[in-house]
C-alpha positions as CSV (number, residue, x, y, z in Angstrom):
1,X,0.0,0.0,0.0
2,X,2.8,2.4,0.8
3,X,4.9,1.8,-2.6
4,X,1.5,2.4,-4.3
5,X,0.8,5.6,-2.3
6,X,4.4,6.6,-3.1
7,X,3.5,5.9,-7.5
8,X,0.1,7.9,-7.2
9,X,1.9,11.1,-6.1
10,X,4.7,10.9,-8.2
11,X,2.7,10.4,-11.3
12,X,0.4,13.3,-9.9
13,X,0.3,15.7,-12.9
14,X,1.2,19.2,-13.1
15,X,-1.5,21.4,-12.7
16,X,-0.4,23.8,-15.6
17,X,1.2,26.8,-13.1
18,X,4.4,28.5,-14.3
19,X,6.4,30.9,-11.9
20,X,6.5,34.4,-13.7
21,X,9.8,35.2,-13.8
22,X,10.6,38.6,-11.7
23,X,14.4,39.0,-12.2
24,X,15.5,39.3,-8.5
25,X,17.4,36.6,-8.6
26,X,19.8,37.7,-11.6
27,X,19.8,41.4,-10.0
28,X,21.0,39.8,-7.1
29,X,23.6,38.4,-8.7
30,X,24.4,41.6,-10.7
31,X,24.5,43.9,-7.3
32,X,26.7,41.0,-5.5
33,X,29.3,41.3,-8.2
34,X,29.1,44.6,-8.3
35,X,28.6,46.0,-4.8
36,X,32.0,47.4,-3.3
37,X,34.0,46.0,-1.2
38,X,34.9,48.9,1.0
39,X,38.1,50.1,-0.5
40,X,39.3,50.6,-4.2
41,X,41.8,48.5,-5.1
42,X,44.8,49.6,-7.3
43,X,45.8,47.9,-10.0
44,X,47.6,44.6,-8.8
45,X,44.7,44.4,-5.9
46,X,46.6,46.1,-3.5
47,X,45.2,48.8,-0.9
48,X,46.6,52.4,-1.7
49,X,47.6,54.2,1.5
50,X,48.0,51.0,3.2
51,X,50.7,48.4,4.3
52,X,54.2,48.8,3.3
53,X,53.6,50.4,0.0
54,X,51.1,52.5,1.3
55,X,51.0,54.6,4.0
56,X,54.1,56.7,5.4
57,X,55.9,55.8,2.4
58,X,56.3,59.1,0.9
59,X,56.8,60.9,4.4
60,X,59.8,62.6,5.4
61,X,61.6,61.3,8.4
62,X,62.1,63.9,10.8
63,X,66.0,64.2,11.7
64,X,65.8,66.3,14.6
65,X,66.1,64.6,18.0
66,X,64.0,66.0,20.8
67,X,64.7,65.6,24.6
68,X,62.5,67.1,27.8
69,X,64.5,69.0,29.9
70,X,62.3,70.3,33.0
71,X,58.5,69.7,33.4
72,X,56.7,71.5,35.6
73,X,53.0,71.9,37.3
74,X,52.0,75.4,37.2
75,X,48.8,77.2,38.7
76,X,47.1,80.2,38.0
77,X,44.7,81.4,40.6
78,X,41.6,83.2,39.0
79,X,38.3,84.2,40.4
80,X,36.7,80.5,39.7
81,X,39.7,78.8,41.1
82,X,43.1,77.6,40.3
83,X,43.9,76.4,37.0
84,X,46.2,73.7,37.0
85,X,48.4,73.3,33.8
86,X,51.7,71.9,32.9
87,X,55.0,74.0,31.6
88,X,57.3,71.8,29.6
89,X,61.3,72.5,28.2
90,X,62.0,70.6,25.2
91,X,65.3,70.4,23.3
92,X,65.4,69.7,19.9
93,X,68.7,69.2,17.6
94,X,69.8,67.1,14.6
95,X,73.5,66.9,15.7
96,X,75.1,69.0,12.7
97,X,74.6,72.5,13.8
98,X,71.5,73.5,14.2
99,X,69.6,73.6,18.0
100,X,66.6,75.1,19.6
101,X,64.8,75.4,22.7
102,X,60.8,75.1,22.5
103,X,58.6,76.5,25.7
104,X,54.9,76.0,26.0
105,X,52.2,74.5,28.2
106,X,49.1,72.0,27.9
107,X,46.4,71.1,30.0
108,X,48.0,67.9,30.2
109,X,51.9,66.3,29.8
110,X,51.2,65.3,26.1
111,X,50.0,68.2,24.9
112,X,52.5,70.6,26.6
113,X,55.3,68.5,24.9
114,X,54.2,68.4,21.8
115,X,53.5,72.0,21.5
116,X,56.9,72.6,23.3
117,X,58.8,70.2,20.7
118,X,56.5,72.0,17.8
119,X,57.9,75.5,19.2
120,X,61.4,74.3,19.2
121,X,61.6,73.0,15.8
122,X,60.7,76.5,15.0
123,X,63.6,78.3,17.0
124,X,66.3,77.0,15.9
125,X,70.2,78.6,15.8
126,X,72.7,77.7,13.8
127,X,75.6,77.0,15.7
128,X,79.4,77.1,14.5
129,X,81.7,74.5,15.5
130,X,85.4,73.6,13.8
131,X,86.2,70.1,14.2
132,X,83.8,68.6,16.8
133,X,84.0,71.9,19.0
134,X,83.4,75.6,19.5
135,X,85.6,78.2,17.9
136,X,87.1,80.3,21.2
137,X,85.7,80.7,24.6
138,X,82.2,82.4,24.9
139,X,80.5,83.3,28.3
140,X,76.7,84.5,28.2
141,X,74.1,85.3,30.7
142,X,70.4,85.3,30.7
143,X,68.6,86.5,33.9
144,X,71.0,85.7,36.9
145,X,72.4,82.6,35.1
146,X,76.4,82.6,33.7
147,X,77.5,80.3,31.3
148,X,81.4,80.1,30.5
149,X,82.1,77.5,27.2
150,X,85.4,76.5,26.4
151,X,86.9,74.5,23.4
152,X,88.5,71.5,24.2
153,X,90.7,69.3,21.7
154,X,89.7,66.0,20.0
155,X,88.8,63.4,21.9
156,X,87.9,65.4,25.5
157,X,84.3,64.9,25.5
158,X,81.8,67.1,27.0
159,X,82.7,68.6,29.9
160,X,79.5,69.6,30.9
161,X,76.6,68.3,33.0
162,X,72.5,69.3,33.4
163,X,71.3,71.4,30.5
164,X,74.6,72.3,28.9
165,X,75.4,68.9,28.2
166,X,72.0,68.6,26.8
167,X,72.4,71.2,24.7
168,X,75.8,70.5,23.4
169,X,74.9,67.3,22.2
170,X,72.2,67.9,20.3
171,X,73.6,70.8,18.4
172,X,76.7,68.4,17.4
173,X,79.2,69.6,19.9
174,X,81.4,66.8,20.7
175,X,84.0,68.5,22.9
176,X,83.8,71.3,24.9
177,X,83.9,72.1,28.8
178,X,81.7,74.6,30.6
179,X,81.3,76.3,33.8
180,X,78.5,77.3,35.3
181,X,79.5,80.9,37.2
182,X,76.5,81.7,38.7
183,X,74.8,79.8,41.8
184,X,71.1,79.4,40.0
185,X,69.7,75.7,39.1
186,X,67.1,76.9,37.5
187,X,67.9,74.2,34.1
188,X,65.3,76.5,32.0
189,X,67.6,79.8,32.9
190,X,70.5,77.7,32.2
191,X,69.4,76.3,28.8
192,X,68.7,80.1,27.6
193,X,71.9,81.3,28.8
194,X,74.1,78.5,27.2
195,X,72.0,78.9,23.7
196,X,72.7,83.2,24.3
197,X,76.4,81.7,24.7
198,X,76.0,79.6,21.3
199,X,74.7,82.5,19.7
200,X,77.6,84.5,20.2
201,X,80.3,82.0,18.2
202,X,82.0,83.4,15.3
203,X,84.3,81.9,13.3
204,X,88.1,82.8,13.9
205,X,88.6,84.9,10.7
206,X,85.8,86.8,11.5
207,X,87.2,87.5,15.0
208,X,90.7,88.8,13.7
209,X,89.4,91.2,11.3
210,X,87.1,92.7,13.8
211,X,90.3,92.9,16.6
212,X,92.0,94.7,13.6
């Protein structure tokens, strides 16, 4: 009875009804091939501004080196309050003659540094140095800081310690000695008065034309 049952409904003829065909499913297809895929790809399939060949490619490395030298927490007391922000000293050089000294502040650490390095990148002074050191002796003095620099031959070193040192060997100045003559510590009054000194080289032609 069952294989018979089975027969009679597969030999059950078609009641004449045809599907009107609607085209979804082809448009379907169409947009699937065609619908993006979230980036263009380049020629060979790879990502522009992407992976190796991509991005930071074609950007310029920067060759200065920065360094903090002080950071401190400043307040300013106003009728709502005290305003807490954040003073930073940042030294930037690329070792071949050139140096600067960035000041600036931020509501917090990062952004004082970075606008601190951006400020020094701006400020820079070109420095004179003949064979690894300075030219002659040069003293300088900003606010009650003295700075005495000395050249030194080859193979001395720096001489030099706190914010002179800094300084010295970021503008490319391999040997030198200095001498703080004043009693401050203040490393910001120090680092202006050693790049007032460093703005006073000359080279030594210059000098002996001027003495004559």
């Amino acid at each position: 009875m069952m294989t018979e049952e089975i027969k009679t409904k597969e030999a059950k003829p078609a009641d004449g009804f045809k599907p009107i065909p609607t085209g979804e499913g082809d448009s379907n297809a169409k947009n699937a091939e065609q619908k993006p895929t979230g980036f263009r790809r380049g020629a060979k399939g790879s990502r522009p501004g992407f992976g190796r060949a991509g991005f930071g490619k074609d950007r310029p490395k920067d060759e200065f080196q920065t360094k903090l030298l002080d950071l401190a927490r400043v307040t300013r007391v106003t009728g709502g309050g005290k305003r807490l922000r954040f003073r930073a000293v940042v030294i930037a050089g690329d070792k071949k003659g050139k140096i600067g000294i960035g000041i600036d502040k931020g509501r917090d650490v990062s952004q004082a540094v970075e606008k601190a390095t951006r400020k020094a990148k701006k400020n820079l002074v070109s420095v004179i140095t003949v064979d690894g050191t300075i030219p002659h002796e040069v003293m300088a003095k900003f606010g009650p800081a003295v700075i005495l620099l000395k050249p030194q031959k080859k193979g001395r070193g720096l001489v030099a310690g706190g914010a002179v040192r800094t300084i010295c060997d970021l503008a490319g100045i391999k040997n030198v000695s200095s001498k703080i003559l004043s009693g401050s510590k203040n490393k910001l009054n120090n680092a202006r008065a050693t790049m007032e000194a460093l703005k006073k080289l000359k080279h030594a032609n210059s000098r002996t034309t001027t003495k004559a």
